[in-house]
N, C-alpha and C positions, 0 to 999 in steps of 0.2 A: 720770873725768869729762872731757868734751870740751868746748871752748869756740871760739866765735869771735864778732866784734863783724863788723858790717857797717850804715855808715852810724848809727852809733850804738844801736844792736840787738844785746844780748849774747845769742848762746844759748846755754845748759848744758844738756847729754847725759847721762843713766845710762842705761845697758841692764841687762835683768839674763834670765839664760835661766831657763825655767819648767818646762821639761820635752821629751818627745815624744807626740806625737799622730797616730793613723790620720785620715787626710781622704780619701774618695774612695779606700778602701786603700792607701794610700800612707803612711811614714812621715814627720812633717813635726815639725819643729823650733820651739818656740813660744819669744818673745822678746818684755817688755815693754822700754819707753824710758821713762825720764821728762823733760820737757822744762821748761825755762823760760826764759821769754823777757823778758827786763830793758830796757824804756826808759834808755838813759841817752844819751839825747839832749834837746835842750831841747823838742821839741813832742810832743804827743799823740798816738798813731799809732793805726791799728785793721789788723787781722790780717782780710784779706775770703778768702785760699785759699792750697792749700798744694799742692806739688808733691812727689812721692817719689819715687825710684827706687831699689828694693829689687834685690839681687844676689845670689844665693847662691855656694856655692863648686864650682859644676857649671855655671857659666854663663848660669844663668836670670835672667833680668832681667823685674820687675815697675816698671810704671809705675803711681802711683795719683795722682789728682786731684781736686779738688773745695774744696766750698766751707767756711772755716772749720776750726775744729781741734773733733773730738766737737762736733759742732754746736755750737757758737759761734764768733763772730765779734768776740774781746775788745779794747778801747779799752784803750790803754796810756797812762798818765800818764807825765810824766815822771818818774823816782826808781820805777817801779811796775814789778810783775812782774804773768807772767801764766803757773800752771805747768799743766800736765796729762802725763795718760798714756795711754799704747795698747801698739798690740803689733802683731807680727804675724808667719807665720808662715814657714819656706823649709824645704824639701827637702834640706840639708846642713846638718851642725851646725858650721858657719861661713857667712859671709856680712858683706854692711855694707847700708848706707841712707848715702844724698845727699838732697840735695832743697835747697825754697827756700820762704820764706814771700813770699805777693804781700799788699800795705800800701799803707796811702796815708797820708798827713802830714798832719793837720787842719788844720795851718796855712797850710801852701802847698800843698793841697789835689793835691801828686802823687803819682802811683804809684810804688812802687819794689820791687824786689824784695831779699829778706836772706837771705843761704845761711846753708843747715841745714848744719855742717861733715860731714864723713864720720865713721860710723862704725862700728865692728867691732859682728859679730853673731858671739860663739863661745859654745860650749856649755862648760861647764868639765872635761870627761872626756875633750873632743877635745885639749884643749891639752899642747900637750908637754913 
């Protein structure tokens, strides 16, 4: 598991690989995450978009944006988590994911941003 706090926002990583898949003819790599993201800060926050950048181990780099995590846009209490899961797929059975979640502070009503730490996308047949 991967961890890092930022501005009082813990977030915890699992990845896990699923398999290979033809997309477009092509053989492609499929990889869930699971996330959670822990309030442990003293005000309420909400989660309004999230930034990614996906990399394989051939150089390809995917940018993904938008709003929310699996369409929601969850309020964090303090002491509160908020987990979900996805996935997604790259063209080499290694890779990682970065990224940042954009928030805003109920109380002092600013934005901020909390990085997603880095993490490894390997397949378990590639490792050595």
């Amino acid at each position: 598991m991967i961890q890092q706090v930022t501005r009082g926002i813990k977030i915890s990583v699992r990845t896990s690989f699923k398999g290979t898949y033809l997309k477009n003819y092509k053989k492609n790599f499929a990889f869930s995450y699971r996330i959670t993201i822990e309030n442990q800060s003293n005000d309420s926050v909400q989660l309004n978009s999230r930034f990614w950048r996906i990399k394989d181990a051939l150089n390809k780099n995917e940018i993904i944006e938008g709003e929310g995590v699996i369409g929601k846009k969850p309020v964090i209490k303090p002491g509160e988590s908020h987990t979900y899961s996805s996935g997604c797929l790259i063209t080499s059975p290694f890779g990682s994911m970065s990224g940042h979640y954009n928030m805003v502070n109920f109380t002092s009503t600013r934005k901020f941003k909390v990085l997603i730490p880095s993490f490894k996308l390997s397949a378990p047949f590639a490792i050595n």
